[in-house]
C-alpha positions in Angstrom: 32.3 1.2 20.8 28.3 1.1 21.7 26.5 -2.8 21.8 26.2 -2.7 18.0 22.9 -4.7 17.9 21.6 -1.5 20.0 21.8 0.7 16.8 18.5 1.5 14.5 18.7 0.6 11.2 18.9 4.1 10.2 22.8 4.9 12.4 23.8 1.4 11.3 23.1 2.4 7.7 25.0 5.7 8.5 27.9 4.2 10.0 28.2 1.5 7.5 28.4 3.9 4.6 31.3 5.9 6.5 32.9 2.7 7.0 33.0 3.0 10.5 32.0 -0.6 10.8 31.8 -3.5 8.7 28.9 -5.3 7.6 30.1 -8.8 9.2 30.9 -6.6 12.5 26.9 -5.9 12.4 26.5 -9.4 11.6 28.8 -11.0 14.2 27.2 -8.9 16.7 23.8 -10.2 16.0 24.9 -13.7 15.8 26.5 -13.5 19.2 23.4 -12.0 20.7 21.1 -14.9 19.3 23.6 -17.5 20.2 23.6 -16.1 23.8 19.5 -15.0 24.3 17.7 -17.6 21.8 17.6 -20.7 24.5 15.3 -18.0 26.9 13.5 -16.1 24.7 12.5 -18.7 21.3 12.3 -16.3 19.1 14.1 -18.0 15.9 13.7 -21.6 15.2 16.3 -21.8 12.4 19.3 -19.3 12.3 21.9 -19.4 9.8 24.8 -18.0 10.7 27.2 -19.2 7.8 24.3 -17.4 5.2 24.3 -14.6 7.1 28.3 -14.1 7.0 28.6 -14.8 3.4 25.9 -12.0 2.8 27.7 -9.5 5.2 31.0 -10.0 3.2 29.1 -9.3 0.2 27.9 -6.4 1.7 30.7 -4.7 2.6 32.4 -5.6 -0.9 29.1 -3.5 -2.3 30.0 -0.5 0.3 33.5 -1.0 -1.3 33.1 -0.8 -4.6 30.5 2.0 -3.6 27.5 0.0 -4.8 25.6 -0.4 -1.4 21.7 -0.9 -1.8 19.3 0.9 0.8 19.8 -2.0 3.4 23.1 -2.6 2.5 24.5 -4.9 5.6 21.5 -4.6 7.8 20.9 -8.0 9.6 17.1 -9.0 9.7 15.2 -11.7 11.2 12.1 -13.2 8.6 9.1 -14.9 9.8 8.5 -18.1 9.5 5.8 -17.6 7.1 8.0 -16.3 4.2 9.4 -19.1 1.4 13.2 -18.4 1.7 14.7 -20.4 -0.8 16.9 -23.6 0.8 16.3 -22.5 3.8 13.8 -24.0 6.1 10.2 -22.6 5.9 7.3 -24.4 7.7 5.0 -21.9 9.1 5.9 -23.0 12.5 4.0 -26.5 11.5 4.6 -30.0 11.7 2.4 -30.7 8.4 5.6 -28.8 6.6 8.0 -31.2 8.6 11.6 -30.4 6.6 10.2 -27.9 4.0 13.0 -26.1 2.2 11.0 -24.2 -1.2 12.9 -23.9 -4.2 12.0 -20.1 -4.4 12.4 -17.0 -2.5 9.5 -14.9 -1.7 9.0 -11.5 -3.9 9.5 -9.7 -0.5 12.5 -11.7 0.8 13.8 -11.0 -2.6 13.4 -7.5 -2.5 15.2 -7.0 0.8 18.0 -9.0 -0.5 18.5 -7.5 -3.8 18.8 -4.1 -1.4 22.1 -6.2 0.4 19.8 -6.9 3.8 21.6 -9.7 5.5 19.5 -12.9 6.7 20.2 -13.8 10.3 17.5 -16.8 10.3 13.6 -17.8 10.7 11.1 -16.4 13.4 8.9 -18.0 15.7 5.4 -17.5 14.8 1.9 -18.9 15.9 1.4 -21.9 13.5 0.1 -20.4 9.7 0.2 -17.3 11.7 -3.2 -18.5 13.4 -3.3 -16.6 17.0 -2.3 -13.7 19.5 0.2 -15.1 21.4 2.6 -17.6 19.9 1.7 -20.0 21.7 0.2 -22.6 18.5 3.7 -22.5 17.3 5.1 -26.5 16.7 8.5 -24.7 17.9 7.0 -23.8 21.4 5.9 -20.5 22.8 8.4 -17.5 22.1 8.9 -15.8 25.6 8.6 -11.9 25.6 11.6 -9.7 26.3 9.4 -7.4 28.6 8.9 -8.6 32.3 5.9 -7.0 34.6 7.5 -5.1 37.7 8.5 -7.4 40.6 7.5 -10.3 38.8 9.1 -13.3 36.8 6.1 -14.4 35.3 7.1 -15.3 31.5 4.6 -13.0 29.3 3.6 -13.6 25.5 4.7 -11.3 22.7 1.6 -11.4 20.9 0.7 -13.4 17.3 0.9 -14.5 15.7 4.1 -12.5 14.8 5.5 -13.1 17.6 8.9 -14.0 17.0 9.5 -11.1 15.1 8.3 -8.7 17.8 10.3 -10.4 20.6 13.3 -10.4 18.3 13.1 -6.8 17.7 12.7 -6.0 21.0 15.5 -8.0 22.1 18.0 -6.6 20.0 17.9 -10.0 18.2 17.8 -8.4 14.8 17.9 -4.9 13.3 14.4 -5.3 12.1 12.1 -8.0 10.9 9.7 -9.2 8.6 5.9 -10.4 9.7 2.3 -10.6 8.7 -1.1 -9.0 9.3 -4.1 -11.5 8.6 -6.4 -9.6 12.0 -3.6 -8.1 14.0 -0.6 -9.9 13.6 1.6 -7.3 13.1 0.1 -4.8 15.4 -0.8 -6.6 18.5 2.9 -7.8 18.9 4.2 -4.7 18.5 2.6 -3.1 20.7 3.0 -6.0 23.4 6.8 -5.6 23.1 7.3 -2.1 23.0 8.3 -2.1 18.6 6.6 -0.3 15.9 5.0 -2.3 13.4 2.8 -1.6 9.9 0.0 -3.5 7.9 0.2 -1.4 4.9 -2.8 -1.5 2.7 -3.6 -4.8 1.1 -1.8 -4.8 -2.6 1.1 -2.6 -1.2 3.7 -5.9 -0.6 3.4 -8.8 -3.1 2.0 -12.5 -1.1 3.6 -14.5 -3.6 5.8 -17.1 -1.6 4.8 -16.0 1.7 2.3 -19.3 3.1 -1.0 -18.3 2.6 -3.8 -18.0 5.7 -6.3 -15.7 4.6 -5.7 -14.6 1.2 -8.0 -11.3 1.1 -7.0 -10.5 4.6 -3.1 -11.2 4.6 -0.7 -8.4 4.8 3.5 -8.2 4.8 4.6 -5.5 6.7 7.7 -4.7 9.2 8.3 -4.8 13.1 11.2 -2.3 13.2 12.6 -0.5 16.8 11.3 3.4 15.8 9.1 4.4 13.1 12.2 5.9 11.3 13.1 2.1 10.8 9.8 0.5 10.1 9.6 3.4 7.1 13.2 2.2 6.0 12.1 -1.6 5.5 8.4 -0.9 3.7 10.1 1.3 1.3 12.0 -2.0 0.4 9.5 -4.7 1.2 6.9 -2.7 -0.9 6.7 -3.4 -5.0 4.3 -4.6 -7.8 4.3 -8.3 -8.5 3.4 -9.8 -11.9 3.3 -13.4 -9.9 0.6 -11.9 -7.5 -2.4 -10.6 -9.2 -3.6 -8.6 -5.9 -0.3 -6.3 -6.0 -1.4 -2.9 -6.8 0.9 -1.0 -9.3 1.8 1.9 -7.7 4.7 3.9 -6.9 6.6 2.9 -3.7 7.1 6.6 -1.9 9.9 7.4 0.2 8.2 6.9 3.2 11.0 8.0 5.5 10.9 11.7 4.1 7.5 12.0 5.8 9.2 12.1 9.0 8.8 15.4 10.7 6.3 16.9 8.5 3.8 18.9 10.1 0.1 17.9 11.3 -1.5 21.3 10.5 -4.6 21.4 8.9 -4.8 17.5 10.0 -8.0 16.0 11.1 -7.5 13.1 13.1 -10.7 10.5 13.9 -12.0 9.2 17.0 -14.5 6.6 16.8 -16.6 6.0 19.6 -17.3 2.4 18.5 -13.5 1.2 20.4 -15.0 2.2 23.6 -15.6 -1.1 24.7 -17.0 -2.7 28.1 -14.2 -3.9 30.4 -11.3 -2.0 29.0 -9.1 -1.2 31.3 -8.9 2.7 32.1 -5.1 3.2 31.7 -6.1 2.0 27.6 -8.7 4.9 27.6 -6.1 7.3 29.6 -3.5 6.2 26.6 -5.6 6.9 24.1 -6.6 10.3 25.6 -2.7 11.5 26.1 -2.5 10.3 22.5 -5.1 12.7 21.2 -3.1 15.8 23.4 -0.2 14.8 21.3 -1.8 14.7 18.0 -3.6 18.1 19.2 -0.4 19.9 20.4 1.1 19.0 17.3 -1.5 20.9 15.1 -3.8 18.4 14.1 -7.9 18.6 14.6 -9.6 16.0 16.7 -13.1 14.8 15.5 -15.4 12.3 16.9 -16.3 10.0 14.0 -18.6 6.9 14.2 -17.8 3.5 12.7 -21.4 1.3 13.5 -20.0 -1.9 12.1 -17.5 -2.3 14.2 -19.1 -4.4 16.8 -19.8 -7.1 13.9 -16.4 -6.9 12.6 -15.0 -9.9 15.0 -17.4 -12.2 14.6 -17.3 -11.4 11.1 -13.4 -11.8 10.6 -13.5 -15.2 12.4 -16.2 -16.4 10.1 -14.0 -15.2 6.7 -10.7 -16.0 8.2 -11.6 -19.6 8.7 -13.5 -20.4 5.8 -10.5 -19.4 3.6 -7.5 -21.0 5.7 -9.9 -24.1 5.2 -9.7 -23.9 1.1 -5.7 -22.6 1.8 -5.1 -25.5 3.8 -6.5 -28.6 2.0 -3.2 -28.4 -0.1 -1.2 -30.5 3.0 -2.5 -33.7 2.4 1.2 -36.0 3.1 1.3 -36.3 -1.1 3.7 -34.2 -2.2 6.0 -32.3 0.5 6.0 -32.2 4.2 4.7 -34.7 6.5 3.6 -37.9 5.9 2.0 -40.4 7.9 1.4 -43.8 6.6 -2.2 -45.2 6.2 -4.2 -48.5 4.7 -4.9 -46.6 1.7 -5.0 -42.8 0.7 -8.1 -41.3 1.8 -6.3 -43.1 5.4 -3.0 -41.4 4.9 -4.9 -38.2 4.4 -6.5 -38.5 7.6 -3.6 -39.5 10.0 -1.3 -36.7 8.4 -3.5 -34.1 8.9 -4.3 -35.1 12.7 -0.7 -35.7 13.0 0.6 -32.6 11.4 -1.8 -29.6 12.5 -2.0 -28.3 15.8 -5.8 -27.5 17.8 -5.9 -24.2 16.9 -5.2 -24.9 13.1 -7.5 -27.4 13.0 -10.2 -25.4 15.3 -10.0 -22.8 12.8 -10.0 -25.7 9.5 -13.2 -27.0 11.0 -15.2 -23.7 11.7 -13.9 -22.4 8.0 -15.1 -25.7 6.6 -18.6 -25.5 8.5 -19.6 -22.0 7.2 -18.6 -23.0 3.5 -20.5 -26.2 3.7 -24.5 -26.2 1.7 -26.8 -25.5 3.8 -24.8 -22.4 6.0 -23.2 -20.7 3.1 -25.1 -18.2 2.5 -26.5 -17.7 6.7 -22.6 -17.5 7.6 -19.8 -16.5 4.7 -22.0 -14.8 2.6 -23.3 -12.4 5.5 -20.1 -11.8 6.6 -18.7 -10.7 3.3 -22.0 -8.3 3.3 -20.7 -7.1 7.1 -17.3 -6.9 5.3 -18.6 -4.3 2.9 -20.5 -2.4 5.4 -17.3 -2.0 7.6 -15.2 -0.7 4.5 -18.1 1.7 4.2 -18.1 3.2 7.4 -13.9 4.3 7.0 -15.2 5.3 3.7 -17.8 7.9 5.0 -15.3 9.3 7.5 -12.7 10.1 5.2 -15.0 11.3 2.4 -16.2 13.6 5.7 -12.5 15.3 5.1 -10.8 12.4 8.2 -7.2 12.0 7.5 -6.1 9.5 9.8 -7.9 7.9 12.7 -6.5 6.9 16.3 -7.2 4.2 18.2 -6.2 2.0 21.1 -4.3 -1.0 19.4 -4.9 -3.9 21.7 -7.3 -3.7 24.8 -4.3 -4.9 27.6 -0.7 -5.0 27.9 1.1 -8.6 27.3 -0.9 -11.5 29.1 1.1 -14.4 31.0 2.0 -17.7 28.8 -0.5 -20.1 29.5 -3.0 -18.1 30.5 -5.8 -20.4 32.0 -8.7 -18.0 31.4 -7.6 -17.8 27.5 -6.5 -21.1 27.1 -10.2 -22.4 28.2 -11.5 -20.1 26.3 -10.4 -19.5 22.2 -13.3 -16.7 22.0 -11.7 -14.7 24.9 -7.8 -15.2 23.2 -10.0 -13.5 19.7 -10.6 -10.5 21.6 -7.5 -9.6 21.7 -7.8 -8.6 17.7 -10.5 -6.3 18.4 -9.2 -3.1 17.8 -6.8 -4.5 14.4 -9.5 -6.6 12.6 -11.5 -3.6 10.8 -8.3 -2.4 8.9 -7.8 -6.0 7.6 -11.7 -6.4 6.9 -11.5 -2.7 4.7 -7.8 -3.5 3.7 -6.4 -0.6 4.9 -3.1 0.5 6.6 -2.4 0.1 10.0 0.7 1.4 12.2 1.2 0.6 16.3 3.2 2.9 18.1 4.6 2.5 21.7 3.0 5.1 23.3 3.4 4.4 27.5 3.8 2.0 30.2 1.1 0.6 32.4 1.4 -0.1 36.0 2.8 -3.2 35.5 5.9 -1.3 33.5 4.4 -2.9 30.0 4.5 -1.2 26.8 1.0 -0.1 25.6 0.6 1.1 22.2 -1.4 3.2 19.7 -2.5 2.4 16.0 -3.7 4.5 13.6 -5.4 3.9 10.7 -5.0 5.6 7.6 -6.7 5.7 3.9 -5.4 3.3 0.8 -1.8 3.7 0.1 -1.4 6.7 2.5 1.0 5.2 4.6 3.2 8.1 4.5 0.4 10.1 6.8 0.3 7.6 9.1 4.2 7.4 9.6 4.6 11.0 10.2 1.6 11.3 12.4 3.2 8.3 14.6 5.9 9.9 14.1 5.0 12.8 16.4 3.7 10.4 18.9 7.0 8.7 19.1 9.2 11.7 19.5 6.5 13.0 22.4 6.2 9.4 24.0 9.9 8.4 23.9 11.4 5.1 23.4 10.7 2.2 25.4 13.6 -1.1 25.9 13.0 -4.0 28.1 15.3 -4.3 31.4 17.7 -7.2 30.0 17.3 -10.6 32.1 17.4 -13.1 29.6 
């Protein structure tokens, strides 16, 4: 029999429902595979094995009794940042020191009440604030891919990191994360996975910790698009508990797949061009347009002028509302506490004590821009640069665009503890350059492994696609999948 943790979701499903294997087969396979890779790599910091084997036995009394859901026995790892109920969830923070909610998250809950099987908790960057996991309390997850002839350990990108490396690993059939600039994206494409931000309002936020709360997006990390189309169609619903859930019918995003790209018109803004990108990004992005092309689709050069204001414009928004998210942690009523003289003392010592630099970089900047005197020079400008950015994806697919293509980060995976980035924060928020605009116009987002660099990294694509048209953009990546190939890490760990 094949390594069972090397099977997509979609032959696991297959072979689960012709009972060639057993839901707690999957399930013990996974849990061997973390037990044995976890101490290297860092991706989960909680993993519950006993959960996960009750669930699987369930599972495979569903498949029985001929009641199996859509992920009926598929093991998944869930990000940190989702409220799973008794089960740790601390947004890889110290300020949540023991947290165990009371309540599941709407999108945890949907992938259970499809019979998904919960292998444990992923390493992210602490309340999912970074691109390369390394603000996590937990430590820095390492990433599965290695450069040639090197042993330097890499990143996996943020601040979903965990998930990514996980997926890539064979850690986990697929895996839950979050888009707040790039969070979903940028790892993927640093590890060689396919992940979606779907349009804001597509997955309910209720119980997943909160960041950004107009920016924030659930989405997938899945091995092939096949998979990552699998898990939105379950992740995806309306959601009377969050008011920004749109009300619309989940499609069957899978049956997208292999659907022509004639009569397609496919974007290329001349905006993500930028100074310094390194020409094997530009020859990427040029093979991917020969794909899209051969396939049938029409290339057009669009322009998108806000772009270059849409950085300094997310890191204005993003702040200011993870400052009003995060004024919540205060010691008072869960989490970490740390004694003081009186409570504006205790205040004070838990919040130095429990947040990490870059939390508390991002707490102050947020806090600065929302203060009298630069609210209107700083957050209301950038809400105005917000609009103007929505506007410009707006023009180009009024102008008859369908999709547009992009390069989705502007290098392959850096090396942990990179002293150029570490020295300097702006430099680490480049890396979101080419993800931020879908989050600023709250559209959907896919990366797709689409080559290697010279260093043997995976490099990806992203495309971005109009309000709740995600099924365009997974059979457009689709194509640039089955023409790129597949791409797995040479196993050291």
């Amino acid at each position: 029999m094949t390594d069972l943790t090397r099977l997509t979701i979609a032959e696991a499903r297959t072979k689960l429902a012709a009972k060639d294997i057993t839901a707690v087969e999957l399930t013990e396979a996974y849990i061997g595979a973390i037990e044995a890779a976890n101490g290297a790599l860092n991706a989960y910091v909680t993993v519950t094995p006993d959960k996960a084997r009750e669930m699987a036995r369930a599972s495979d009394a569903r498949i029985a009794a001929g009641k199996a859901g859509a992920l009926e026995g598929i093991p998944l790892g869930i990000k940190d940042l989702f409220g799973t109920e008794g089960i740790h969830t601390q947004a890889c923070s110290h300020i949540l020191d023991g947290f165990k909610p009371r309540y599941e998250s709407t999108v945890t809950q949907n992938l259970w009440n499809d019979g998904a099987v919960m292998l444990g908790k992923l390493n992210m960057d602490e309340f999912a604030m970074g691109s390369s996991n390394e603000s996590s309390y937990y430590g820095p997850v390492i990433n599965p891919w290695k450069a040639k002839g090197s042993n330097l350990d890499l990143v996996p990108g943020g601040s979903s990191g965990g998930s990514a490396a996980a997926v890539a690993a064979f850690l986990c059939a697929g895996a839950t994360a979050t888009d707040t600039g790039g969070s979903i994206r940028q790892p993927a494409a640093f590890t060689g996975t396919v992940g979606i931000k779907p349009t804001y309002g597509r997955c309910s936020r209720w119980g997943i910790v909160a960041f950004a709360s107009s920016l924030d997006q659930a989405g997938p990390i899945a091995r092939d698009v096949r998979d990552a189309a699998i898990l939105l169609k379950s992740m995806a619903s309306v959601d009377p508990k969050d008011t920004t859930s749109v009300d619309l019918p989940v499609p069957d995003y899978e049956a997208s797949l292999g659907q022509s790209l004639k009569g397609m018109k496919i974007g290329i803004p001349k905006e993500y061009r930028v100074d310094g990108m390194p020409e094997e990004i530009e020859t990427l992005w040029q093979q991917g347009i020969a794909w899209l092309k051969d396939a049938g689709a029409e290339i057009v050069d669009i322009s998108l002028p806000h772009t270059k204001y849409a950085l300094p414009a997310y890191y204005i928004v993003a702040p200011a509302e993870a400052s009003s998210n995060l004024a919540r942690y205060d010691g008072v009523r869960y989490g970490l506490r740390v004694d003081g003289k009186d409570i504006a003392d205790m205040y004070e010592k838990t919040r130095a004590a429990g947040f990490g630099q870059e939390v508390k970089r991002r707490i102050m900047i947020g806090t600065y821009v929302l203060s009298a005197g630069y609210y209107d020079a700083y957050y209301l400008q950038a809400q105005k640069v917000r609009t103007l950015i929505k506007r410009d994806f707006e023009l180009a697919f009024h102008a008859g665009v369908d999709a547009i293509l992009t390069p989705a980060t502007p290098s392959s995976a850096f090396g942990i503890a990179d002293e150029d980035l570490a020295s300097d924060p702006v430099k680490m928020y480049l890396n979101d350059i080419f993800t931020v605009t879908v989050n600023m116009a709250g559209l959907p987002g896919i990366a797709v492994p689409a080559g290697l660099d010279h260093k043997g990294l995976p490099l990806g694509l992203q495309l971005i696609g109009k309000p709740f048209e995600e099924e365009t953009l997974f059979k457009t990546a689709h194509v640039i999948e089955q023409a790129a190939g597949k791409f797995s890490p040479a196993k050291w760990w």
